[in-house]
C-alpha positions in Angstrom: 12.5 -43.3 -3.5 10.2 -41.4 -5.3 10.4 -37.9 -6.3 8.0 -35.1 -7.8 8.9 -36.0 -11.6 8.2 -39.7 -11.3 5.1 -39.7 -9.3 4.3 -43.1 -7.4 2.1 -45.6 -9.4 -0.1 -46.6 -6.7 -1.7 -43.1 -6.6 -3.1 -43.4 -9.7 -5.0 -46.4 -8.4 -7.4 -43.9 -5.5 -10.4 -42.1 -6.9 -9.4 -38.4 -8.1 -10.2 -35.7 -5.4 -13.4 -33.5 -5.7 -13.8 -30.2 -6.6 -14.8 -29.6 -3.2 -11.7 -31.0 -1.9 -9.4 -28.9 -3.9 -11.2 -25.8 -3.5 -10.9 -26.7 0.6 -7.4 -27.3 0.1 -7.2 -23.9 -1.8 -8.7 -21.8 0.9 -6.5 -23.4 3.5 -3.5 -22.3 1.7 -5.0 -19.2 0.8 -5.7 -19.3 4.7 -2.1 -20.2 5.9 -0.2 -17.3 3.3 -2.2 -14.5 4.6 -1.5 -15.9 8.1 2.5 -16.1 7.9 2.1 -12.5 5.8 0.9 -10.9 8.9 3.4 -12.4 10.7 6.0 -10.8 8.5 4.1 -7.5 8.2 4.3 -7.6 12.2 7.9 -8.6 12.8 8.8 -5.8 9.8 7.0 -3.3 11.6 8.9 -4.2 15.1 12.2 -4.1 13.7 11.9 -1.6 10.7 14.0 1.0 12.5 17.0 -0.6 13.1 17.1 -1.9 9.4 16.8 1.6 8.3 19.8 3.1 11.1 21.6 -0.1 9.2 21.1 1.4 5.7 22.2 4.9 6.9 25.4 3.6 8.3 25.9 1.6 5.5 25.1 3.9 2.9 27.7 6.3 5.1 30.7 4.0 4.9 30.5 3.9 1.1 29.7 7.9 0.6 32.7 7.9 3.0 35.0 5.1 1.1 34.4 6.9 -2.3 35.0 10.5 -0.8 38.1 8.9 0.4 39.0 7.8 -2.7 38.2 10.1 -5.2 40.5 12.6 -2.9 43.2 10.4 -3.1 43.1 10.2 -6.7 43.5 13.6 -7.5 46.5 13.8 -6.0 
């Protein structure tokens, strides 16, 4: 099995790829990341509201733990 670091001698034997052919490959990754992006951006934007009630109530229950505790040491 070959892996990343030891690439696989036979490649070496095919003719090198264009500059065409990496700038094509470029675009189409360039392509696919802005794709999945807007797919983030989008499910973000559906769901944004409940991950900010989640930080409230989070945020509450640790106001309220250290309120609780800093009370309690007083005493």
């Amino acid at each position: 099995m070959m892996s990343f670091f030891s690439p696989d001698p036979s490649k070496h034997d095919k003719e090198p790829t264009t500059m065409a052919s990496r700038i094509l490959s470029f675009c189409f990754a360039a392509l696919l990341g802005v794709v999945l992006l807007y797919l983030a951006i989008e499910l973000l934007a559906q769901i944004w509201g409940w991950l900010v009630l989640i930080g409230v109530i989070a945020l509450g229950a640790v106001a309220a733990i250290w309120i609780y505790r800093w009370r309690s040491s007083r005493w």
